[in-house]
MMTF fields as JSON, N, C-alpha, C and O atoms, coordinates in Angstrom:
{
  "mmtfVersion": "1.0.0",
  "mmtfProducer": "UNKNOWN",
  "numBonds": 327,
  "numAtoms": 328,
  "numGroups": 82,
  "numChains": 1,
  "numModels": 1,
  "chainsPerModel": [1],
  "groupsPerChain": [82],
  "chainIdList": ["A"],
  "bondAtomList": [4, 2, 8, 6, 12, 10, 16, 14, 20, 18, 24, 22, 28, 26, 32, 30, 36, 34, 40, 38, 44, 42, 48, 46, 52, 50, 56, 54, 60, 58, 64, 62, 68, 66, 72, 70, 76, 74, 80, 78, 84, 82, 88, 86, 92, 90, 96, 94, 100, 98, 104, 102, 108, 106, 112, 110, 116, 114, 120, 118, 124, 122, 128, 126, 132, 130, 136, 134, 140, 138, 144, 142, 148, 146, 152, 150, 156, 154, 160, 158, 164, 162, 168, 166, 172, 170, 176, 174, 180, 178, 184, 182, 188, 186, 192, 190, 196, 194, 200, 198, 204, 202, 208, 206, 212, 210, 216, 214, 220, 218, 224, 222, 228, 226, 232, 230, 236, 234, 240, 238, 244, 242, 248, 246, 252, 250, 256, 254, 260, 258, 264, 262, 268, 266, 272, 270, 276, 274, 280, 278, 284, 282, 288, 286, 292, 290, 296, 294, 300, 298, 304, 302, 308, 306, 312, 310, 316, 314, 320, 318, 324, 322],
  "bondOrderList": [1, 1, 1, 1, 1, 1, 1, 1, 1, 1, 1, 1, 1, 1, 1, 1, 1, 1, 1, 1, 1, 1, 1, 1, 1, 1, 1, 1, 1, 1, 1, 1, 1, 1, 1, 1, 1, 1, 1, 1, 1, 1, 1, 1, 1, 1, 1, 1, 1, 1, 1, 1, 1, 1, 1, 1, 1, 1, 1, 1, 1, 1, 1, 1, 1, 1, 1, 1, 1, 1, 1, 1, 1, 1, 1, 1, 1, 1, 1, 1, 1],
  "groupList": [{"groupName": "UNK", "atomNameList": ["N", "CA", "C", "O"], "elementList": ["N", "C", "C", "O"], "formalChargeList": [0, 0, 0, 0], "bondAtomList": [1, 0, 2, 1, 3, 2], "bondOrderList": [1, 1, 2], "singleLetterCode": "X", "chemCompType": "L-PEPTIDE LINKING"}],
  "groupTypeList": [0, 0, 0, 0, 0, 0, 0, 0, 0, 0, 0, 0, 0, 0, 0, 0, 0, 0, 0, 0, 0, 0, 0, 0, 0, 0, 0, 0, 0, 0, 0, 0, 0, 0, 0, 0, 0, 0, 0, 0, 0, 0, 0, 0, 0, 0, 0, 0, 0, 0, 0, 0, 0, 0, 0, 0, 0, 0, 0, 0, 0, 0, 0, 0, 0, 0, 0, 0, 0, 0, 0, 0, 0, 0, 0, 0, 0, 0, 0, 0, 0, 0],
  "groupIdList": [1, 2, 3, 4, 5, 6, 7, 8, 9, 10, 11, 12, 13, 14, 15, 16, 17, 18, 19, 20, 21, 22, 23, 24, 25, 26, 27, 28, 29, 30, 31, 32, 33, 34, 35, 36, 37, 38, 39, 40, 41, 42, 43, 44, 45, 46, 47, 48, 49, 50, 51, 52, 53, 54, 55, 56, 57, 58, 59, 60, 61, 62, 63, 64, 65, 66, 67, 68, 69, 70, 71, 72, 73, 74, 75, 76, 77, 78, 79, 80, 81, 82],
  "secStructList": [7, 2, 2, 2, 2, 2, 2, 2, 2, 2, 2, 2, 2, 2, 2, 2, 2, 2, 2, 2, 2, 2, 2, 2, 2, 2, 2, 6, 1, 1, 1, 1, 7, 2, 2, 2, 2, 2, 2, 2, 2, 2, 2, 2, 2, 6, 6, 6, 7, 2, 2, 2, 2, 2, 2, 2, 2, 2, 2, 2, 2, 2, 2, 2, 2, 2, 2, 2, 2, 2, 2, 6, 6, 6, 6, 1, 7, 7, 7, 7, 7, 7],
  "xCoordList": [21.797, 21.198, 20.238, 19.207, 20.576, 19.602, 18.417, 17.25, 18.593, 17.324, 16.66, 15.669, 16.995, 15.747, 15.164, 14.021, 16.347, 15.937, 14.589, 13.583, 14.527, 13.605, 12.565, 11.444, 12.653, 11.353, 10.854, 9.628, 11.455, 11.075, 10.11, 8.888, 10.655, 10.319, 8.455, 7.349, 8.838, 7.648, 6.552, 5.369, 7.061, 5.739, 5.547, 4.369, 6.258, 5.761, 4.805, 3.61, 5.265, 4.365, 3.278, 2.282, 3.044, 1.991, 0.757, -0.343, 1.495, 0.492, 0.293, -0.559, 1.051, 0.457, -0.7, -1.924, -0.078, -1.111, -2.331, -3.252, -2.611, -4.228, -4.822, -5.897, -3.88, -4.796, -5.261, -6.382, -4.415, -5.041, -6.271, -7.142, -6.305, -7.313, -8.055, -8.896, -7.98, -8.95, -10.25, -11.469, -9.259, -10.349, -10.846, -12.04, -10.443, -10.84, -12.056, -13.104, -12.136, -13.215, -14.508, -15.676, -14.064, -15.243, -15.653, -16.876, -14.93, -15.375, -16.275, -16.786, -16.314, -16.79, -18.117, -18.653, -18.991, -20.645, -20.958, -22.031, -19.694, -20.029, -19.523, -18.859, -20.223, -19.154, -18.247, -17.967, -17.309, -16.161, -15.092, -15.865, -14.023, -13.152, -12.973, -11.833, -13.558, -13.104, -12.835, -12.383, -13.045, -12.845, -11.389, -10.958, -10.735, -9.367, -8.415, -7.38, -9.001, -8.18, -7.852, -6.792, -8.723, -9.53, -7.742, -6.84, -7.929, -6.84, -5.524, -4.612, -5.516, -4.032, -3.705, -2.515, -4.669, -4.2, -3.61, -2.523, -4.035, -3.684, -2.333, -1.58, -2.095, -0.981, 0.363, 1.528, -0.11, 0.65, 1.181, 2.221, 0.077, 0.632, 1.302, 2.288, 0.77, 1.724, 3.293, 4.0, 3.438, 5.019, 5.641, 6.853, 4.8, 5.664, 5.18, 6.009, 3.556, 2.968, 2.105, 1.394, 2.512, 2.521, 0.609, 0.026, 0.033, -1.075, -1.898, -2.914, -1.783, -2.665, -2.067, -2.743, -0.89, -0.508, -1.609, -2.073, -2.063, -2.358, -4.378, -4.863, -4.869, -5.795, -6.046, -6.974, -4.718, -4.742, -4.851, -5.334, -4.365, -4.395, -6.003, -6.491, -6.21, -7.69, -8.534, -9.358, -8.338, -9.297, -8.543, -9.265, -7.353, -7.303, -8.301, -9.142, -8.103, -8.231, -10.414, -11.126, -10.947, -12.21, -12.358, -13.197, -11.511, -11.306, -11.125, -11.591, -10.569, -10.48, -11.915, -12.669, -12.146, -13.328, -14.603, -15.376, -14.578, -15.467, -15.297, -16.351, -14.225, -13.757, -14.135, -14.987, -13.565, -13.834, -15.697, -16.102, -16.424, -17.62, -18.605, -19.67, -17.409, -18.276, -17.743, -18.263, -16.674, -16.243, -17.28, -17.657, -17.602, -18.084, -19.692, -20.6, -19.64, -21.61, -21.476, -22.373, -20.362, -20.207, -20.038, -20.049, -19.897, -19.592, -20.708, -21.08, -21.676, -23.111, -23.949, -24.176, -24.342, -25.599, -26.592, -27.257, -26.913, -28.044, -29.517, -29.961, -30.446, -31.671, -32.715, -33.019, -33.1, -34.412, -35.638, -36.052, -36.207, -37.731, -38.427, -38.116, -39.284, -40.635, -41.763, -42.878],
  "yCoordList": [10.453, 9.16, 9.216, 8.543, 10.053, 10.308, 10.981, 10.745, 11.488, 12.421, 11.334, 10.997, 10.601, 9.824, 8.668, 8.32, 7.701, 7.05, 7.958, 7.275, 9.272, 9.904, 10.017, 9.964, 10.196, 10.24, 8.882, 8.795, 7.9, 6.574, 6.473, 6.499, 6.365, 6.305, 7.077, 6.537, 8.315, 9.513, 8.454, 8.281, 8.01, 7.845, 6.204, 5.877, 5.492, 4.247, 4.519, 4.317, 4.992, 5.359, 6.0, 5.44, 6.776, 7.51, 6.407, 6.257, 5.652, 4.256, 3.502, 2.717, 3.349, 2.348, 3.213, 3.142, 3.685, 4.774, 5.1, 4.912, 5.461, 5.91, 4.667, 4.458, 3.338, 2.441, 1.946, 1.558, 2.061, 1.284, 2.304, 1.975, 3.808, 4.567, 4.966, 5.798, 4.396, 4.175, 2.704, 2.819, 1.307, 0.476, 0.942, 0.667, 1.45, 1.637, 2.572, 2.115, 3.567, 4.347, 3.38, 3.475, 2.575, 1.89, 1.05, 0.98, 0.316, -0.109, 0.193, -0.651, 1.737, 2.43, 2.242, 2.441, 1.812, 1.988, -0.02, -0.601, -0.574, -2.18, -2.419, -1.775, -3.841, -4.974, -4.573, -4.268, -4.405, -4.829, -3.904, -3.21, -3.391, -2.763, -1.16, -0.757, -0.808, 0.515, 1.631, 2.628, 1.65, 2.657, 2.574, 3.655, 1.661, 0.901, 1.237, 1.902, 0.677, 0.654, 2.188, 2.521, 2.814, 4.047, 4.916, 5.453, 4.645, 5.209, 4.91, 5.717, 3.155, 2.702, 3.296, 3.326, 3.84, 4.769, 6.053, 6.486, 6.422, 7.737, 7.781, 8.753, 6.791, 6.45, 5.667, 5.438, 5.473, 4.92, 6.691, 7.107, 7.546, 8.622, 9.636, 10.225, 9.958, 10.471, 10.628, 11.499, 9.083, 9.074, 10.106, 10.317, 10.799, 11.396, 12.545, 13.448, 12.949, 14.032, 14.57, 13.935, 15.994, 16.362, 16.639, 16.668, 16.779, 17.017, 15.667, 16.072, 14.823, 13.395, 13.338, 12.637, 13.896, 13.8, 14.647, 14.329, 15.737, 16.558, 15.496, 15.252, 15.223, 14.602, 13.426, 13.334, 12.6, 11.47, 11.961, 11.251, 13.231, 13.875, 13.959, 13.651, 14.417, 14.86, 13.511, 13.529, 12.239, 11.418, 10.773, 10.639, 10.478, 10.351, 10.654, 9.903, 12.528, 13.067, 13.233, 13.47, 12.889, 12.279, 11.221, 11.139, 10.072, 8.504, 8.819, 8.038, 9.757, 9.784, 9.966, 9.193, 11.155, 11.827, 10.704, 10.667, 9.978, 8.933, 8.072, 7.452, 7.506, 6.775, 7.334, 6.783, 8.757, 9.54, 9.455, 9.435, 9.425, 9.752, 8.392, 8.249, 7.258, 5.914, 5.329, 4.458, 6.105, 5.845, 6.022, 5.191, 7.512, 8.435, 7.835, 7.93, 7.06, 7.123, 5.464, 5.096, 4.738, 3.413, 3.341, 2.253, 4.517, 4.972, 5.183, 4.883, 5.639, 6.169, 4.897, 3.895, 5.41, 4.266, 3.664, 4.551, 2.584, 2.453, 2.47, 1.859, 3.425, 3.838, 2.44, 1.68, 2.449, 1.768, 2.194, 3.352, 1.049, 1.588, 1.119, 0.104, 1.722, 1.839, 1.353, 1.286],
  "zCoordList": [-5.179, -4.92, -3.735, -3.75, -2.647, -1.188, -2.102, -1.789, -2.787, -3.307, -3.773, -3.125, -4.878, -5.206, -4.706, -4.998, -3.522, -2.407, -1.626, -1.436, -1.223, -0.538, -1.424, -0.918, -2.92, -3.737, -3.672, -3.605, -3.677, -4.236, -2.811, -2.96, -1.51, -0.251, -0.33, -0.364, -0.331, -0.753, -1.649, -1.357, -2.448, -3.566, -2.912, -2.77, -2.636, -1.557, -0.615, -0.829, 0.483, 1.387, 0.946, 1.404, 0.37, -0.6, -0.893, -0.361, -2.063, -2.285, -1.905, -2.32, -0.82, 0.057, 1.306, 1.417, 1.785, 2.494, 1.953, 2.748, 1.039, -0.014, -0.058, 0.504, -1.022, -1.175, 0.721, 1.051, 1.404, 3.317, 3.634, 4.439, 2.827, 3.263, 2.443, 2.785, 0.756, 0.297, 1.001, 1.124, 1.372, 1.749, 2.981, 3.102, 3.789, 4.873, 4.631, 5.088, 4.123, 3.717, 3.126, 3.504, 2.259, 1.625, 2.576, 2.699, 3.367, 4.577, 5.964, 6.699, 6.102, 7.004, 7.043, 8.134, 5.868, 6.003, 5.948, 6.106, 5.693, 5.973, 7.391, 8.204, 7.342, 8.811, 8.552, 7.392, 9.743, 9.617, 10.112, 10.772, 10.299, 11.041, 9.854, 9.626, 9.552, 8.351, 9.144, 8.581, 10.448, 10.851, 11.547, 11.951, 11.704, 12.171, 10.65, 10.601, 9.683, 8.418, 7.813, 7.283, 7.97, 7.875, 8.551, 7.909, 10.26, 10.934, 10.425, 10.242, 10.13, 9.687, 8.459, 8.145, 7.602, 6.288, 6.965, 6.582, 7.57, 7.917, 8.809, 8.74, 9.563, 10.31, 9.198, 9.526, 8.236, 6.777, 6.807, 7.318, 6.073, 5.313, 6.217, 5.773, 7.714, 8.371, 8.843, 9.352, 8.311, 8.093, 6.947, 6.999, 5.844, 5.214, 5.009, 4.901, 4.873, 5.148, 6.61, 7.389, 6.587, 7.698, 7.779, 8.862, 6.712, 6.391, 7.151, 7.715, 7.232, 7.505, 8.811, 9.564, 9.427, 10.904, 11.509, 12.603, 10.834, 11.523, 12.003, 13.107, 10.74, 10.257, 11.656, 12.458, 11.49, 12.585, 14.069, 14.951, 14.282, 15.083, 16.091, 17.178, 15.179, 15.185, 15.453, 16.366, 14.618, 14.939, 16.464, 17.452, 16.517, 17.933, 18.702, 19.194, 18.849, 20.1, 20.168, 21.144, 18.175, 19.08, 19.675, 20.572, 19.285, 19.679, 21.422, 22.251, 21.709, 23.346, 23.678, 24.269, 23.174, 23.873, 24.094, 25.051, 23.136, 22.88, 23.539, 23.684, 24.241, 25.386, 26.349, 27.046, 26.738, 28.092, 28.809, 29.971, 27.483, 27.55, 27.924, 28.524, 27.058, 27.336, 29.071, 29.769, 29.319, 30.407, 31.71, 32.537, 31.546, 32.718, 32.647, 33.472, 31.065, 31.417, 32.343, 33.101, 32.118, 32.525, 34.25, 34.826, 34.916, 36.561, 36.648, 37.782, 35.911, 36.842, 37.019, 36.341, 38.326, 39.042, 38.153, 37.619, 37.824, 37.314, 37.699, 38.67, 36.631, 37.251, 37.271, 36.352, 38.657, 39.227, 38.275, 38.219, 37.482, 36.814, 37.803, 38.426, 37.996, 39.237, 38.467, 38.983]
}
């Protein structure tokens, strides 16, 4: 019975996960948050595959860099036009 509670689980998360990162994808080139929905698919499927952890992983750690970068340009002086 644990076995197919864990399949049933598996193929839930599955479809629900694809379809949050199927819209999110179609979303990405409109208004609107696709790049959020985009992550919440991937944060869906990481609960059961290790493959999209790794994936979410990754967009994190550009999501920092992209912070780090909007950070450091937001400290510099602003230039005087002459």
């Amino acid at each position: 019975m644990k076995k197919i509670a864990k399949l049933v689980r598996k193929i839930a998360v599955a479809a629900v996960g694809f379809v949050v990162l199927a819209i999110g994808l179609i979303l990405i080139p409109l208004p609107g948050p696709g790049i959020l929905i985009t992550l919440a698919g991937l944060f869906i499927l990481s609960l059961e595959f290790t493959w999209a952890e790794k994936h979410l992983d990754r967009a994190k750690n550009a999501a920092n860099k992209v912070v780090e970068k909007a950070k450091a340009k937001n400290n510099k002086p602003p230039k005087i036009l002459d």
